[in-house]
C-alpha positions as CSV (number, residue, x, y, z in Angstrom):
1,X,6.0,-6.8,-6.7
2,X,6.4,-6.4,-10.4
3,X,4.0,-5.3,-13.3
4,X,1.0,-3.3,-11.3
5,X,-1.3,-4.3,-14.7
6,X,-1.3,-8.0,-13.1
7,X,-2.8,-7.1,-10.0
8,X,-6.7,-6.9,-10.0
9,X,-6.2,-4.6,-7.4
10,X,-5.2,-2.0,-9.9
11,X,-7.7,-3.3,-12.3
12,X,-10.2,-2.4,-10.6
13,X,-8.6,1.0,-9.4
14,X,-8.6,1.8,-13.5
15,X,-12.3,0.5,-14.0
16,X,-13.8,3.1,-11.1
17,X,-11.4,6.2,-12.7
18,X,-13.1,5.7,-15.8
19,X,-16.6,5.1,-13.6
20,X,-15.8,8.5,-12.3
21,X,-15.0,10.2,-15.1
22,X,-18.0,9.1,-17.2
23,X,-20.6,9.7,-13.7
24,X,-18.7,13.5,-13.3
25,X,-18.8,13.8,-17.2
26,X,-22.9,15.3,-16.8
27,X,-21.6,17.4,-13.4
28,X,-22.6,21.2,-13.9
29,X,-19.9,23.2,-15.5
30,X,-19.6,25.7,-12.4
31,X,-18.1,22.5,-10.7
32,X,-15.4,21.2,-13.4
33,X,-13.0,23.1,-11.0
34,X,-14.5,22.0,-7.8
35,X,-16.6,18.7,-7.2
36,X,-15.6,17.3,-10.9
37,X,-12.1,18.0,-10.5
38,X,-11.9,16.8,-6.9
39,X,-13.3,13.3,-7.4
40,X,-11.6,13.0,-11.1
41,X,-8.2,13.4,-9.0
42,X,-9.1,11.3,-6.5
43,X,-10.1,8.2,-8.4
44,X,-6.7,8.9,-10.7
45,X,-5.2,8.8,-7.4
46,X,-6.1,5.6,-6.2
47,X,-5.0,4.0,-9.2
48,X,-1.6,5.8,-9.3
49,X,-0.6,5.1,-5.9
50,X,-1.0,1.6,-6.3
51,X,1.0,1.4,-10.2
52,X,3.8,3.7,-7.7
53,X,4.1,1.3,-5.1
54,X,5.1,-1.2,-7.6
55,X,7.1,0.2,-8.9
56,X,8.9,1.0,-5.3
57,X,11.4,-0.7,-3.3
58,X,9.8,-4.0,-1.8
59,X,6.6,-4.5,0.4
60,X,7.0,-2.0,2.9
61,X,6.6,0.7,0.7
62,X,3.9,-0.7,-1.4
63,X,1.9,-0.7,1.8
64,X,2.9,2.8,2.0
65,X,1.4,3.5,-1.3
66,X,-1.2,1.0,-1.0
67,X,-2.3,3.0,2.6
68,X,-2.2,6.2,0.6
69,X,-4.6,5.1,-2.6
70,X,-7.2,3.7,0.6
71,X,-7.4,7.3,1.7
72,X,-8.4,8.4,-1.6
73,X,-10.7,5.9,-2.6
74,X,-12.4,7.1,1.1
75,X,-12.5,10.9,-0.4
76,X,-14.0,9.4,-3.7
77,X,-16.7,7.9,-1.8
78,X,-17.2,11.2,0.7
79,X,-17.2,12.9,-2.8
80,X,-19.8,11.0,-4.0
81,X,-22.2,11.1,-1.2
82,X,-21.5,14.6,-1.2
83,X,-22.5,14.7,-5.1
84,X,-25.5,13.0,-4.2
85,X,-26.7,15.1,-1.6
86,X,-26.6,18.0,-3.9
87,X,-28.4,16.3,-6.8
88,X,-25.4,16.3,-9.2
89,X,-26.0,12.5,-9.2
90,X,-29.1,10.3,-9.2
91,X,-29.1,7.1,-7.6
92,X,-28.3,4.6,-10.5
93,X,-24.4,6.6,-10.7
94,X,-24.2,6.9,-7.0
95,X,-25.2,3.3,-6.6
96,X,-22.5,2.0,-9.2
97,X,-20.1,4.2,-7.8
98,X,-20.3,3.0,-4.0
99,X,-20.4,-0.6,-5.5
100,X,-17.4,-0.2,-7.4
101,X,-15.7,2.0,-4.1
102,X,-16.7,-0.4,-1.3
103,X,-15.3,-4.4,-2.6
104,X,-11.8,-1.9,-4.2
105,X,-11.5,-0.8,-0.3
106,X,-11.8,-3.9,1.1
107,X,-9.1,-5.5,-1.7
108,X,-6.9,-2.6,-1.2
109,X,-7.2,-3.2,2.4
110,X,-6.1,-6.9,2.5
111,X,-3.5,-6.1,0.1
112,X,-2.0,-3.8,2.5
113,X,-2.4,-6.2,5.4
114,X,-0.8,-9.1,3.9
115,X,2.2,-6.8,3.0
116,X,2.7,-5.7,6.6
117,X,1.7,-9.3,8.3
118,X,5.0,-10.5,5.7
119,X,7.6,-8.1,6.5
C-alpha cells in the first residue's frame, strides 16, 4: 500500500492518540495503571495497526490489520463512555473524543471493505 503517513486514515488514527492522551492527561492518579493506561494503549493501537498493515504483505493482510485497529478504536470508545460514567471526564472531552472515534470507525471501516471487495 506504501507510506501509512499518506493515508488520512492514519492521520486521523495519530490526531485521536494525542486527543487521548491530552483527555486521560487530568485522569486520577489511582487510574494511570488502569483506565489511563487502558485507553492510552488502545488509541496507540489503532494507529499502529494501521502503520503495520502497510507495512505488510498486500491487501489482504492490511484488512487484517485494518480489522484489528476497528476493534480498538471500539474499546477506546467503550473506554470513554466508561470514563464518563465515572466522572473522570466531563462532557466537552467525551464529546470530542466520540467525534473524533465515530467518522475514524467508519473510514477504517470502508478502508477495510474496499480491500476485501478487491482481492
Amino acid at each position: 500500500m506504501g507510506s501509512f503517513r499518506k493515508l488520512r486514515v492514519w492521520r486521523e488514527a495519530h490526531a485521536l492518540a494525542i486527543l487521548t492522551y491530552k483527555t486521560t492527561a487530568v485522569y486520577p492518579k489511582t487510574e494511570m495503571y488502569g483506565l489511563t493506561s487502558q485507553m492510552r494503549r488502545a488509541a496507540v493501537s489503532v494507529m499502529s495497526n494501521i502503520a503495520e498493515g502497510c507495512g505488510r504483505n498486500g491487501d489482504r493482510e492490511l484488512a487484517r490489520f485494518l480489522n484489528i485497529a476497528l476493534g480498538s478504536l471500539t474499546e477506546l470508545e467503550s473506554l470513554t463512555l466508561l470514563s464518563k460514567s465515572l466522572g473522570m471526564c466531563d462532557q466537552i472531552s467525551s464529546k470530542e473524543m466520540i467525534s473524533a472515534i465515530q467518522p475514524l470507525s467508519k473510514m477504517l471501516a470502508r478502508l477495510r471493505w474496499s480491500l476485501q471487495t478487491n482481492s
